[in-house]
N, C-alpha and C positions, 0 to 999 in steps of 0.2 A: 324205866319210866321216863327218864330225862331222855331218851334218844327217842321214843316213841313222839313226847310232846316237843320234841324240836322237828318231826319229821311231818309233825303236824302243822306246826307253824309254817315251817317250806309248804306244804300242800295248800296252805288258806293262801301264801306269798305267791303261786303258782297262779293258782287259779284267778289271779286279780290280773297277773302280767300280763299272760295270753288274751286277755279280753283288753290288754294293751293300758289298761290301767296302773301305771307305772309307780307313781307315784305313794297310787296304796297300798301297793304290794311294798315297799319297801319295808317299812315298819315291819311284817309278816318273817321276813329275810334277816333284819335285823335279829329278831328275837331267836329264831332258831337257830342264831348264832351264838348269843348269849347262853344257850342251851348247850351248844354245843361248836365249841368252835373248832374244830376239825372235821365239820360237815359241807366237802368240795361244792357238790352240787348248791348249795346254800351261796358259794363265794362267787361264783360261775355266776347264778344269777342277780347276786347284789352287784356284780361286777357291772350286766348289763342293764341293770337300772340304773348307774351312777352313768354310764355312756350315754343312755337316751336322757338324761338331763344334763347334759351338756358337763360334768365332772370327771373328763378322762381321765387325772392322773389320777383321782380315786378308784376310777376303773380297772386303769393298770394295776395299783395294787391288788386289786381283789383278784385277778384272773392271775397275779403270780402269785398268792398265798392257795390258790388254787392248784397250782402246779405244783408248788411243794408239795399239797398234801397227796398228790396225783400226776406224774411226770409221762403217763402215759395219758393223759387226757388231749384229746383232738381239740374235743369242743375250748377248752380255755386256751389253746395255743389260737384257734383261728379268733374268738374273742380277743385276743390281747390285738392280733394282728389289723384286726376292726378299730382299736382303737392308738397306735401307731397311724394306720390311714388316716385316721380323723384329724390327728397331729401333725401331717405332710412328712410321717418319716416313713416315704416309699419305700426305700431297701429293707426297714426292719420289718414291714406289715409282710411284705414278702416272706420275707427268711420266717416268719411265724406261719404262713398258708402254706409251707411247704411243709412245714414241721407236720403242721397236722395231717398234713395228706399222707406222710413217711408213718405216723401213726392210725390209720385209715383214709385209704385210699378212696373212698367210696364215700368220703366225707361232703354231702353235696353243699354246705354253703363254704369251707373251705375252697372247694375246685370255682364258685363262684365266685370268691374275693380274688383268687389269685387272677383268674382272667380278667377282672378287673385292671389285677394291679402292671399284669402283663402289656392292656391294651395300653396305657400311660407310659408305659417305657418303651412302646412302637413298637412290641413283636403282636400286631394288629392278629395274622392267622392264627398265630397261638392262643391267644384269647379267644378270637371267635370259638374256636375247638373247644376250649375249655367251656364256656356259657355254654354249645350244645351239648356236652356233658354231663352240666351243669343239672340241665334238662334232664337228662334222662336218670339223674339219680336223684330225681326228686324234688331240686331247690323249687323255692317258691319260682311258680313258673312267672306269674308278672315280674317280679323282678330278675329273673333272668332275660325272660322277653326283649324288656326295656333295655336291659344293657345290651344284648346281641343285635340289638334295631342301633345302637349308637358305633358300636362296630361294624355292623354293616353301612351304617353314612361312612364310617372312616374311609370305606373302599367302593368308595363312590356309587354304592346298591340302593338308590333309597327308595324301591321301590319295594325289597323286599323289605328293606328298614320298617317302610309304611305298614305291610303286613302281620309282621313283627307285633309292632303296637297294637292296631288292631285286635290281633287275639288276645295279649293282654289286657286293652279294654273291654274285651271280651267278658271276660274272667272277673276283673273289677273293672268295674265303670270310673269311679273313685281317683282312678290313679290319676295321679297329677306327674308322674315322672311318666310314663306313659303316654299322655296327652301331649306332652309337652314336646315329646320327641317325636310325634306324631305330626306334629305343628311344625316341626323343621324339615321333615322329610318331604310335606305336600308344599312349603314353601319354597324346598330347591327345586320341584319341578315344576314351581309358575303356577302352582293351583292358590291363590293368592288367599280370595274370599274362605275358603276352608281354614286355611293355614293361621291368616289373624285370628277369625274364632276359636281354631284350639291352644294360638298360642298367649289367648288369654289366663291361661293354666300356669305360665307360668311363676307366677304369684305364692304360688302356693306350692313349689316346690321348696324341699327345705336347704337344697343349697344354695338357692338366688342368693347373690349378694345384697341385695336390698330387700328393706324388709318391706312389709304388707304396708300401702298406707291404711291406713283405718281415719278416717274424717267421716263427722257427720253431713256434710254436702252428697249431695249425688255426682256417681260417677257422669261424665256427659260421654256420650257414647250416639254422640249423632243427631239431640234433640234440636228443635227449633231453637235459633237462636233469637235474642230483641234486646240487644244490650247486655244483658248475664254479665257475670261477673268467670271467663274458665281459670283456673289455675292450672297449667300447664308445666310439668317438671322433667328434669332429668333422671334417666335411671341406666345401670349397665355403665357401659365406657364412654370414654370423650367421643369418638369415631359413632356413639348410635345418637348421641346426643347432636352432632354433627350431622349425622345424615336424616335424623326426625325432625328438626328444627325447621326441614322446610315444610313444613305442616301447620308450623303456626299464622302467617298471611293467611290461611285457610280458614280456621279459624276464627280470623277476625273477620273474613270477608264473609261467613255465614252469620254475622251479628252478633260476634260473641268479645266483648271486653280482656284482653288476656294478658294476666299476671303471669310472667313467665320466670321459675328459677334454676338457677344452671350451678356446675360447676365455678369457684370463685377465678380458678383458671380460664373459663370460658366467657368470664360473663363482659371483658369488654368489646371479644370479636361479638357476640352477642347483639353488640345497641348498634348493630347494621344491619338489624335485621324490619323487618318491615312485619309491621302489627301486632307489635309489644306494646300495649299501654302503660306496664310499668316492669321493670327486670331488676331481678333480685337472686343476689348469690347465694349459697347454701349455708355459707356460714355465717348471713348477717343475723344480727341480732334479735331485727325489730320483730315484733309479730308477725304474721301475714293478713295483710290485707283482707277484707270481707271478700267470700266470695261465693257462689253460685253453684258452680260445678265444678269440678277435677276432673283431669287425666295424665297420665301417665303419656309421655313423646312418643313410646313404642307403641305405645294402642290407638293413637292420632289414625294408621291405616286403616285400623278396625271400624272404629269410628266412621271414616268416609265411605268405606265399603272400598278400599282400592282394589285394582285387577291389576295384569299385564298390562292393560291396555289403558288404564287412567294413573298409571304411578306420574305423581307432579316430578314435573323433569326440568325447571326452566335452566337457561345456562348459567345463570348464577342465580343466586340469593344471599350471600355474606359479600362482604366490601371491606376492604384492606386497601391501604397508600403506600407503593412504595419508595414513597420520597425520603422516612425515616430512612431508609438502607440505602439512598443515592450514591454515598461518600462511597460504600463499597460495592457496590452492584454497578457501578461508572469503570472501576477499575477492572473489572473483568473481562477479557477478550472472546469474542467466540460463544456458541451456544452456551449459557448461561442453565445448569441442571444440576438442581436440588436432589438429594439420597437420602435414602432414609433404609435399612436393612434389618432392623429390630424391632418387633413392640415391646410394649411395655409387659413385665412377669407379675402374675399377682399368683405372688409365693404362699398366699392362705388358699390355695385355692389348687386341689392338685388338677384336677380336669381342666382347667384356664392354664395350668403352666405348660401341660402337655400339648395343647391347644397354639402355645404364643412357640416352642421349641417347634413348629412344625410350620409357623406359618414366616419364621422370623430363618435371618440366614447371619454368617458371619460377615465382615468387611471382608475379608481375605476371598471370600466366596463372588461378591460385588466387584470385586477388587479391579479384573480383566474391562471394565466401563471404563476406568479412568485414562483406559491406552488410546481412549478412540480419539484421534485427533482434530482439533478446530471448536473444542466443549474444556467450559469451565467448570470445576464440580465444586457444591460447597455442601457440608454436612447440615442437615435436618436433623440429625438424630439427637435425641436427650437418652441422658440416663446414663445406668452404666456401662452399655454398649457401644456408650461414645468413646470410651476409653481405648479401643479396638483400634483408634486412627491413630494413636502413639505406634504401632507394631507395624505401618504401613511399610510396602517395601523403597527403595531408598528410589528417589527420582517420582513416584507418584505425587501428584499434589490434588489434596482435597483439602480446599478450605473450612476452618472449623472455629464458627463464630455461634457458638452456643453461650458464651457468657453475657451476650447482647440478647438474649429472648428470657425473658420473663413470664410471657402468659401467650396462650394461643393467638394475640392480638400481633406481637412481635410477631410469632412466625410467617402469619399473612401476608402482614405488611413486607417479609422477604419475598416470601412465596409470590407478592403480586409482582417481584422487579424479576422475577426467574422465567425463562423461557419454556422449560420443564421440569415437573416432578416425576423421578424414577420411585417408588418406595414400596415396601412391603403392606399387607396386609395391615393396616395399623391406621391410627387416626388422623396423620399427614392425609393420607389417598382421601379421604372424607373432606378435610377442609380444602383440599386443592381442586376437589370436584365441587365442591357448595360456592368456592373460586370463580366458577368457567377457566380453570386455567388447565393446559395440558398436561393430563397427567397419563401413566402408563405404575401399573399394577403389578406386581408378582403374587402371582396367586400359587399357594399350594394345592398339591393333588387334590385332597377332598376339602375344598371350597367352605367357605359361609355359606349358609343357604341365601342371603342376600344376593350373593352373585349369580345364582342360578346354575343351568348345565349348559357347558360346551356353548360358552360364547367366548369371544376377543372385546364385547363389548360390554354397558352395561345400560337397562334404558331407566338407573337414576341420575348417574351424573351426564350428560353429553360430551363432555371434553375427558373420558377417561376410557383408555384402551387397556386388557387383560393379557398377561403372558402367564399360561400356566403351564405347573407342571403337570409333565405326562405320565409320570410315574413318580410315586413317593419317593423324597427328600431328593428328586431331581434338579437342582438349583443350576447344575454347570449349564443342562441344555437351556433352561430357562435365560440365564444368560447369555449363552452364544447366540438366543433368535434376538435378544436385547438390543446388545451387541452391534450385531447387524443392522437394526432399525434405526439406531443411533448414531452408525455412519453413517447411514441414506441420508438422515436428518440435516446434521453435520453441513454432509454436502451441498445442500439444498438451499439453508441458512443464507 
C-alpha cells in the first residue's frame, strides 16, 4: 500500500513538472519520498526540481542518493553532469556525460550535454557530430538546433547557423535561445535591421548576465522626442558599453534629456561625452532621477533602425589628455605602441570563458612585436594576465605602468599620448576606436558578429584595422602579418 501511494505521489509530482510547473510538483516528490525513500526515480526528479530553482548542491545530492540506489542509471549520471555545468566544473560535467553514455549509448540528452561540453574545450567538429546525433536520437530538437547554430558560428557557417534557428523557431516560436542566436548570425552577415529586432530576445535568455529591467516607464524604442526625460544604461561588458555610448549625442539630438548610467569604472571617460545631461555610476546610491523612457545602450541601434549603411561612425566621440602621462610618454623614443593580448575571464560563465580563451593570446605568443625595431612598447593589459610580462625573455622591453591606471579615464589619457594600439579582441580596441586613435585588432577565426565577414576593416570605428585569423587558434600567422605592418610603420615614422 505504501509503495502504490508513494508511486502515486510521483505520478501527481510528474504530471505537474512536465507542464514545467516546478515548483508544485515538488511537494508531490517530497512526499513519495517520505513514503518511500529508496524510490530513484522520485530522487532523479527532485534532483531536477532543486536545479531548475537554482539549488545545485541540493541537486547533486539528490542525483547521487540516486545512483546509490541505482549505479546503472544514465539519466542520474547525465543530471548530476547538468549540474556540475551549472557549477563551471567542465571536466566533471564531462567525465558524468560520458558515464551515461558507457551506460546507454543512445542516451539522447546525455550525447547533447557532452557536445555541448566538447564545443567549450575546442574540439568544435566533435561537438558538431555529437548535436547531429543528438538529433537523430531524439533530443529535443530546439534545443539541439540552437546549440548546432552556435557551433556552426564557431566555424564561421552562419549561414547554415541562421537556418538552424530557423527550424527551431519553427518548432517553437517561443524560443528565446533560438532567436537569440538567430540575431547573431544575420548580424554577422550585415543584415542589421533583422538582426537588432531579434536580438531583442535577448533579455529573456536565462543566461544573460544581466537581469530583465522591469521599470514602470516605457521602453523608448524610437518615439518622438520633446524634452522626455531617456534613461540610458549599461549592459554586457565595458567594450559594448564603449562601443554603444556613441548613440547617446543621438539621443539627445532627437529631443530627448538623457540620464546616463555606466559602469563606476567608466563613468569619468564618460563626462566627454556629448549629450549627457546628467551621469550616474551604477553603484551610487542616490535614487534615479524622474524619468520618461528607458533603454538599454545595446538596443539604441534598434531604436534608430541602423543599417550598414547609417551605423554612426564619427572619428572620435570620447576625449582623453595626455598630459597626465607627459613625464612618461616624453621619455619614449621611437613609435610609441600600446598592447594588450588578453580579455578579461568571467569564470561564472562557461560559454564567455570559452569565448575570452579563443579571442585572447599569451605574451609569449605577442612576444616576436617587441623585435621590431624603432617602437616603444608599453603594457595595456590589467588583470592577471599582466603577470605574463615577469616570464618575458631576457633583452625584451615592455613597459608596464599598470599601477598608474585606476579607471578607464587613466588609460585614455595614455592611450591619447601613444601613436598606436595593437590589442586583442577586448575593451582597449573600443575605447581606442571611440579615441580616433590608431588602432589595429586581432581578431580570432570566428569573429564577433560586430565585426562582420572578411573584412581588415570596420565601418564603426574609422581609425581601426582587423588582422585575423585564418584558421582556429592561428595567432603565429596573425602575428607575422602584424609584424610586418609594424616595420612598414616603424619605418615610415
Amino acid at each position: 500500500m505504501t509503495l502504490a501511494a508513494s508511486q502515486a505521489e510521483h505520478t501527481r509530482g510528474f504530471n505537474l513538472h512536465r507542464q514545467r510547473l516546478v515548483k508544485q510538483a515538488e511537494p508531490f516528490y517530497r512526499q513519495a519520498l517520505a513514503l518511500n525513500p529508496n524510490f530513484k526515480e522520485a530522487w532523479v526528479n527532485l534532483g531536477l526540481v532543486a536545479y531548475a530553482l537554482g539549488r545545485a548542491e541540493e541537486a547533486q545530492a539528490c542525483q547521487r542518493e540516486a545512483l546509490r540506489l541505482d549505479p546503472e542509471s544514465a539519466d542520474a549520471q547525465n543530471n548530476l553532469g547538468m549540474v556540475h555545468y551549472s557549477l563551471g566544473r567542465i571536466a566533471e560535467a564531462e567525465n558524468c556525460f560520458r558515464a551515461a553514455l558507457r551506460l546507454d549509448s543512445a542516451q539522447p540528452n546525455a550525447t547533447l550535454n557532452l557536445g555541448a561540453v566538447r564545443q567549450l574545450s575546442g574540439s568544435i567538429d566533435e561537438a558538431e557530430g555529437l548535436f547531429r546525433r543528438a538529433l537523430a536520437l531524439g533530443a529535443d530538437p530546439v534545443r539541439a538546433k540552437t546549440n548546432l547554430a552556435l557551433a556552426l558560428m564557431e566555424q564561421v557557417r552562419p549561414l547554415e547557423a541562421e537556418q538552424c534557428c530557423r527550424e527551431a523557431l519553427a518548432i517553437n516560436p517561443a524560443s528565446a535561445e533560438a532567436r537569440s542566436n538567430l540575431a547573431l548570425a544575420v548580424l554577422t552577415m550585415g543584415r542589421l535591421e533583422e538582426g537588432w529586432r531579434e536580438y531583442e530576445s535577448r533579455w529573456e535568455v536565462d543566461a544573460m548576465s544581466a537581469p530583465v529591467p522591469v521599470m514602470p516607464q516605457p521602453r523608448w524604442v524610437g518615439q518622438e522626442l520633446n524634452g522626455e526625460t531617456v534613461l540610458l544604461y549599461a549592459e554586457q561588458g565595458f567594450g559594448d558599453t564603449l562601443q554603444f555610448c556613441r548613440y547617446v549625442p543621438m539621443v539627445a539630438a532627437a529631443g530627448g534629456r538623457v540620464v546616463l548610467v555606466v559602469p563606476k569604472a567608466l563613468r569619468r571617460v564618460m563626462t566627454t561625452l556629448d549629450g549627457v545631461a546628467e551621469l550616474l555610476s551604477e553603484d551610487d546610491n542616490a535614487a534615479l532621477p524622474a524619468f520618461d523612457y528607458h533603454c538599454p545602450l545595446l538596443s539604441l541601434p534598434f531604436a534608430f533602425g541602423t543599417t550598414m549603411d547609417t551605423i554612426p561612425a564619427p572619428a572620435s566621440y570620447l576625449r582623453a589628455d595626455a598630459a597626465a602621462w607627459s613625464d612618461f610618454i616624453n621619455g619614449l623614443p621611437g613609435l610609441k605602441v600600446g598592447i594588450v593580448w588578453a580579455g578579461k575571464s568571467r569564470t561564472a560563465q562557461p560559454h564567455a570563458v570559452a569565448i575570452d580563451k579563443r579571442r585572447s593570446m599569451r605574451l609569449s605568443d605577442m612576444a616576436p612585436l617587441l623585435s621590431v625595431p624603432g617602437c616603444s612598447f608599453v603594457s595595456l593589459q590589467l588583470g592577471p594576465p599582466a603577470a605574463q610580462i615577469q616570464a618575458l625573455a631576457e633583452g625584451a622591453v615592455l613597459h608596464e605602468v599598470s599601477g598608474r591606471m585606476g579607471d578607464w579615464a587613466d588609460t585614455a589619457d595614455l592611450i591619447m599620448g601613444l601613436d598606436l594600439v595593437i590589442t586583442v579582441d577586448t575593451a582597449v580596441a573600443h575605447l581606442a576606436g571611440a579615441l580616433g586613435k590608431p588602432v589595429w585588432m586581432l581578431n580570432r577565426f570566428d569573429s564577433c558578429w560586430r565585426w562582420f565577414l572578411g573584412r581588415d576593416d570596420t565601418p564603426w570605428y574609422p581609425s581601426m584595422r582587423q588582422f585575423r585569423q585564418t584558421s582556429r587558434g592561428d595567432w603565429a600567422g596573425v602575428i607575422e602579418r602584424v609584424r610586418d605592418a609594424l616595420a612598414e610603420r616603424s619605418r615610415q615614422a
